[in-house]
N, C-alpha and C positions, 0 to 999 in steps of 0.2 A: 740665878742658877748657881748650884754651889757645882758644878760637875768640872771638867776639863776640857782642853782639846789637845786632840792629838795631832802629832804630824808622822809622817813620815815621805823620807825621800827616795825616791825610787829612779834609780840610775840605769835604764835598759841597756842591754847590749849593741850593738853596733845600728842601723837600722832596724832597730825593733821598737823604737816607742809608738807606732802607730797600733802596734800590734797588742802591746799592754793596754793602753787604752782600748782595742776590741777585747782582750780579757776582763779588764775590768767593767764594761758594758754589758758583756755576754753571761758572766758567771756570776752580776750583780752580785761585785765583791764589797762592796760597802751594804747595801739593802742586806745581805746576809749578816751583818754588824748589829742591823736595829733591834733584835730580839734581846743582845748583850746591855744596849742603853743607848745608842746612836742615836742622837735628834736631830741633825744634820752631816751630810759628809759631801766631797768633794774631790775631785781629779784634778790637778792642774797643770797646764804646762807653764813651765820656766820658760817669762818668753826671753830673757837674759841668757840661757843657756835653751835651747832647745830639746838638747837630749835629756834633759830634768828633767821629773812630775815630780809631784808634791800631792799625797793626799792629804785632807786634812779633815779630822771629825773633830762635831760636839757632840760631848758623853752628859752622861742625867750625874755621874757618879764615877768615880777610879774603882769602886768596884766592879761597875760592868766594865769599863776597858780592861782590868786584868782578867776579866773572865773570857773578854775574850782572846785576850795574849796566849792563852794556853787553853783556847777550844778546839776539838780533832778539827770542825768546820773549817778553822782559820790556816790549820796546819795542813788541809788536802790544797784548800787557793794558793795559800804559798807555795806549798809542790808543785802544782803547777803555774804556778808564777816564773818560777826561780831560775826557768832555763831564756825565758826572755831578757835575763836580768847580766848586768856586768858580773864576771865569776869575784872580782874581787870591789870590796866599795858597793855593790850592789842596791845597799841601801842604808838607811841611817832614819833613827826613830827619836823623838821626844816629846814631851808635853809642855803645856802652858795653862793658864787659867782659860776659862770656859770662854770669857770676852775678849780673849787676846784676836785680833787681827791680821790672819796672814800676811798680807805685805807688809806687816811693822816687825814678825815674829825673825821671819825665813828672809835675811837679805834685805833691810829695810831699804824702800825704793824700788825692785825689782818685781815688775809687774808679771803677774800672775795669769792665765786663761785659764777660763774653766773648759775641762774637756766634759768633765759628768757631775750632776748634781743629785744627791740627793736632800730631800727635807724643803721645809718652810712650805709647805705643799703640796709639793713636785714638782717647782720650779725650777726651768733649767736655765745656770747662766746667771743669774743676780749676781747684781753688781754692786760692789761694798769697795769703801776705799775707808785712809785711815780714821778715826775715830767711831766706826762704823761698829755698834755695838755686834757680840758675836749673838747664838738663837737664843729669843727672847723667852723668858718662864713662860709655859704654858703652850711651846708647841714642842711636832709628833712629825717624824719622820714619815715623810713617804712617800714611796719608790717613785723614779722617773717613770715616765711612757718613753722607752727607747726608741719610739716610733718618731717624737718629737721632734723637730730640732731644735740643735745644742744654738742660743742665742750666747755669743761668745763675749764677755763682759772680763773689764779687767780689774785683781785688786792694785791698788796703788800703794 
């Protein structure tokens, strides 16, 4: 896969990460990503810091991630993102290559939960630690059943 991954950190406000995580389940803010080039995405919490998440996606291509850095779509879930968020530090963005490894990228060592998955079928919860290649050519995102449950796996 020549695409990327992204990350970002999303730092909630005071007792509200429970609550981003029902945002991000509820407004299936990553599944709104897959149309842009999302083949996999993910919620995680920091179990080193608790008040962390970390999403993190694999794109087909940097052209869809920029498409959707500046899609209205992306800009109405932020809006309503942004009041569960710290006002200041609220969040922090970057990329990596498409195989990068979250727990090698974001704080090597600090293990990772997943809150929400999307991709690799609808798998919720797969569990990858380091050398753990990132989504393999030739899969397709798709959407959780929210109904599931979330089976909580750690990256390492």
């Amino acid at each position: 896969m020549t695409g990327l991954r992204s990350f970002l950190l999303l730092r909630p406000a005071d007792q509200r990460v429970a609550d981003v995580v029902a945002y991000y389940r509820e407004r299936r803010v990553i599944e709104a990503a897959v149309p842009y080039g999302v083949v996999e995405g993910e919620l995680l919490h920091v179990r080193d810091d608790p008040a962390d998440l970390l999403v993190t996606s694999v794109w087909s291509d940097a052209a869809g991630y920029a498409a959707w850095r500046t899609a209205p779509a992306r800009a109405v879930l932020l809006e309503g993102l942004a009041p569960l968020l710290r006002r200041t530090g609220g969040t922090q963005a970057w990329t990596a290559p498409a195989t990068a490894v979250p727990g090698e990228v974001y704080h090597p060592g600090t293990a990772l939960v997943v809150a929400h998955h999307v991709g690799r079928s609808g798998a919720h919860g797969s569990s990858h630690g380091p050398g753990t290649p990132g989504a393999a050519a030739g899969r397709q995102a798709a959407p959780c059943d929210d109904a599931a449950p979330v089976r909580h796996s750690y990256w390492m």
